[in-house]
C-alpha positions in Angstrom: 20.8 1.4 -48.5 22.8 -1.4 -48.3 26.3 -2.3 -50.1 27.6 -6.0 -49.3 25.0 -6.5 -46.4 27.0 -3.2 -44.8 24.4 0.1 -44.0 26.3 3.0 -45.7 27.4 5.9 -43.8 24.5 8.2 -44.9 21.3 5.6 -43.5 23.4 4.6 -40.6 23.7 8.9 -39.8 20.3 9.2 -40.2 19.2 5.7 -38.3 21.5 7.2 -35.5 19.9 10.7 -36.1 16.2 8.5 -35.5 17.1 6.6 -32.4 18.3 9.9 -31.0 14.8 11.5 -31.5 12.9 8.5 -30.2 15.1 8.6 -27.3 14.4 12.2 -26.5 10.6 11.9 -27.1 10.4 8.8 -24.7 12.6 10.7 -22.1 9.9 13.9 -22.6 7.0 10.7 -22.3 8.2 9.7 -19.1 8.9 13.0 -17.6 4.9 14.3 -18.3 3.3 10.9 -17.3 6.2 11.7 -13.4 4.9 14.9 -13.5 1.0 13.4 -13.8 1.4 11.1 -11.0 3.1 13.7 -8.8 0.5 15.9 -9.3 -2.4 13.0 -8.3 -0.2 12.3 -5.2 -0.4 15.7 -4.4 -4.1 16.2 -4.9 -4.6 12.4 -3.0 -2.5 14.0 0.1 -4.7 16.9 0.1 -8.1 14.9 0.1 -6.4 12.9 3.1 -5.5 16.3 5.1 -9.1 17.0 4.6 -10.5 14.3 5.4 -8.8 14.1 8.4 -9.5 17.9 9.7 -13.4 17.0 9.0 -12.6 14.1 11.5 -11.0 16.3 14.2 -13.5 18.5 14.0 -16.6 15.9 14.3 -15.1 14.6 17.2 -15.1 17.9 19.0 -18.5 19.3 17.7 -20.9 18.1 20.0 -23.4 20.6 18.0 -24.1 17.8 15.9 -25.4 14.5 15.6 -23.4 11.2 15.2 -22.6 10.2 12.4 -24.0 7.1 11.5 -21.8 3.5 11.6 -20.6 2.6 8.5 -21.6 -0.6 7.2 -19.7 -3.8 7.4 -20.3 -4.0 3.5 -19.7 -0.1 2.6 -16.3 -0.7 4.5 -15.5 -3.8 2.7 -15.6 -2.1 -0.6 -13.7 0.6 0.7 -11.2 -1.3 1.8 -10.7 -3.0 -1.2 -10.8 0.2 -3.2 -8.1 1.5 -1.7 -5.9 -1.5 -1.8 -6.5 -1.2 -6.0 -5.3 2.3 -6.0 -2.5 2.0 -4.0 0.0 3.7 -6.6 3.0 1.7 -8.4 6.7 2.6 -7.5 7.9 3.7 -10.7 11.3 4.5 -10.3 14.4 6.1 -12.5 16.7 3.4 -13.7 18.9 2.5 -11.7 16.9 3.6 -8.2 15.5 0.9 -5.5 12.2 0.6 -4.8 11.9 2.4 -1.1 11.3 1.9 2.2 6.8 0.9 2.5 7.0 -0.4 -0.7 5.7 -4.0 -1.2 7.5 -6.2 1.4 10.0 -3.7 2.1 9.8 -2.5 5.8 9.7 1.2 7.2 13.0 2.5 8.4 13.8 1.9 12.0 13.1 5.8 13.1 10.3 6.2 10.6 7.0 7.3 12.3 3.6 7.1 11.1 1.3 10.2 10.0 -2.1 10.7 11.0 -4.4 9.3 8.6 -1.6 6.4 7.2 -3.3 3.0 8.1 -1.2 0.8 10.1 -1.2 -3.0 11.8 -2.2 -2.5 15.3 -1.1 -5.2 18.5 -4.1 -4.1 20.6 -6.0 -6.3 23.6 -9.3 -7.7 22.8 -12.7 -7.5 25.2 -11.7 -10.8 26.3 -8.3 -10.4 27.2 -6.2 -11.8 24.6 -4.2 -9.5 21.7 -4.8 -9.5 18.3 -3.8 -7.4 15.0 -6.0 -4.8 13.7 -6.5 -2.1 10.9 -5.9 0.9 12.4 -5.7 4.4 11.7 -3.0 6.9 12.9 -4.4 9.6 15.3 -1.1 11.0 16.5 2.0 10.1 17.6 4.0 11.6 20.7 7.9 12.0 20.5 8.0 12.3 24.4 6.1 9.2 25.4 7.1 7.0 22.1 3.5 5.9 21.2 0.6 6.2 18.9 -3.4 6.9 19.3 -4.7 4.7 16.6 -8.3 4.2 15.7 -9.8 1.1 14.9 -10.9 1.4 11.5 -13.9 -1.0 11.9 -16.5 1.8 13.3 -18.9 -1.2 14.8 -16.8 -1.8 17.6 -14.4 1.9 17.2 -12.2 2.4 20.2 -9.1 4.7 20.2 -5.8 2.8 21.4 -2.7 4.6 23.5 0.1 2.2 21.9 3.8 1.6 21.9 5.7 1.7 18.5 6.6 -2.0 19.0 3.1 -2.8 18.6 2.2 -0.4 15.6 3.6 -2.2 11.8 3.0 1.0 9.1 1.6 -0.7 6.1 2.6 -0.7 2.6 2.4 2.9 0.6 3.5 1.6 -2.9 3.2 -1.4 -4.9 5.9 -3.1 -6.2 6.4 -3.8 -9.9 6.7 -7.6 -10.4 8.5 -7.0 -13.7 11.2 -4.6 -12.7 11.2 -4.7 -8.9 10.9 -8.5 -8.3 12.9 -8.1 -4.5 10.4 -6.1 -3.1 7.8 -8.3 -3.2 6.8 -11.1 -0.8 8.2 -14.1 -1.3 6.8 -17.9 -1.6 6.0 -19.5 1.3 7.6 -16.0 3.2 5.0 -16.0 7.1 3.2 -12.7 6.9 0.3 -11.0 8.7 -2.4 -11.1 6.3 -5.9 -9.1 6.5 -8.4 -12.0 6.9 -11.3 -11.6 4.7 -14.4 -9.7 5.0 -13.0 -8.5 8.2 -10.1 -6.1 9.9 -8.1 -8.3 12.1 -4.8 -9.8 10.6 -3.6 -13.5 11.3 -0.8 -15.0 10.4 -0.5 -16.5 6.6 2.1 -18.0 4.1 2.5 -16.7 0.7 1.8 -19.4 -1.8 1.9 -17.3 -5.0 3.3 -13.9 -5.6 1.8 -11.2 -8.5 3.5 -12.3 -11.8 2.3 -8.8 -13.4 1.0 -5.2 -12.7 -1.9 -5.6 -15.1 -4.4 -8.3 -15.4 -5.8 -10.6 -13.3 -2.9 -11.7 -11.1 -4.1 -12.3 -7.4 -2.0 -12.8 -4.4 -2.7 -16.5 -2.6 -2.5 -16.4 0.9 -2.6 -19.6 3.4 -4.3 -18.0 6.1 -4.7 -19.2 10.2 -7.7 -19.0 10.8 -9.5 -18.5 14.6 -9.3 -22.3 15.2 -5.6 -22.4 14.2 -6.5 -24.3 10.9 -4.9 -23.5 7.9 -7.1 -23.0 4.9 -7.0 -20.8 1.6 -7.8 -17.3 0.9 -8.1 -15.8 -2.4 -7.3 -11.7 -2.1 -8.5 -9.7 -5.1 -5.9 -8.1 -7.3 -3.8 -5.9 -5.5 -5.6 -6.4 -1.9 -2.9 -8.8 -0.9 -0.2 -6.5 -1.4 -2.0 -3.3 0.7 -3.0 -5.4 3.5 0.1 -6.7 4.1 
């Protein structure tokens, strides 16, 4: 194969010929497993849609009982469900990760669509504001403002709000390892969901995901009602969806 530590023209043909092939078949790889996770983001949008017209309809079918509250727990786990699902930008080489994904913000004239969970700036029963999970109802182009639910169900109200006070959440998570800039940062001020519940305060990113796999938690210094500081350890992957 070799003459004076030199690869003849014949094996370096048919190395060439190899990487070729292994080229082509990773290309063909990469192009199915696009094609699979298109195909679960379409069938995830259409479990949404219907979620949402069972909703609509329950509201106005007075035919039927209420529905019972969910419990504090059930929604807990649900929560944190979806934050570990949230799917991975995986984009071509060469693209950027986009707008919603990790710390990067929604566009300027982006608007939220019913069902998409966003931070909400609403007033509390005793006057002052705070930051809640929320669910998009609708969204009116003449008026400029959201209905929102509150996504906790023991106290559920519907809110009339202003885009200013309506922050869309994260849609995608951001790869560590190839799409470092689109995370948060150390020591970068963020709202943060406060755990076990569905208000946001304010936090400080201590340490950011060092991988997509594996147990790499987000650590969040987190304000808590009595303006202390104090730590708060978000499973994998929670940190990044609820903030």
């Amino acid at each position: 194969m070799q003459t004076e530590n030199k690869i003849s023209p014949y094996y370096r043909t048919k190395l060439r010929g190899l990487y070729t092939t292994a080229k082509a078949d990773a290309e063909a790889e990469c192009n199915i497993l696009r094609k699979a996770l298109d195909k679960i983001a379409e069938i995830k949008s259409l479990l949404e849609e219907r979620r949402i017209a069972a909703k609509i309809a329950g509201l106005y079918n007075d035919s039927e009982p209420p529905r019972k509250t969910m419990r504090r727990g059930v929604l807990m786990t649900l929560l944190q469900q979806s934050a570990m699902t949230l799917p991975l930008w995986i984009g071509k080489p060469g693209d950027k990760p986009p707008p919603l994904c990790g710390a990067i913000p929604a566009a300027s004239d982006y608007v939220a669509k019913p069902g998409d969970k966003v931070a909400a700036r609403v007033k509390a029963v005793d006057g002052d504001e705070q930051w809640i999970l929320a669910e998009v109802v609708s969204y009116s182009h003449a008026t400029n403002k959201y209905e929102v639910d509150d996504i906790d169900e023991e106290g559920k109200e519907r809110h009339t709000l202003s885009r200013r006070r309506i922050i869309p959440l994260p849609q995608w998570k951001a790869n560590p390892e190839t799409d470092p800039e689109a995370l948060f940062q150390k020591d970068q001020l963020v709202l943060a969901l406060y755990p076990q519940t569905t208000c946001f305060y304010r936090a400080l990113i201590h340490t950011p995901p060092q991988r997509v796999r594996g147990s790499s938690p987000l650590r969040a210094l987190i304000r808590d009602w009595l303006g202390a500081w104090g730590w708060a350890l978000a499973p994998q992957g929670v940190g990044g969806r609820w903030l």
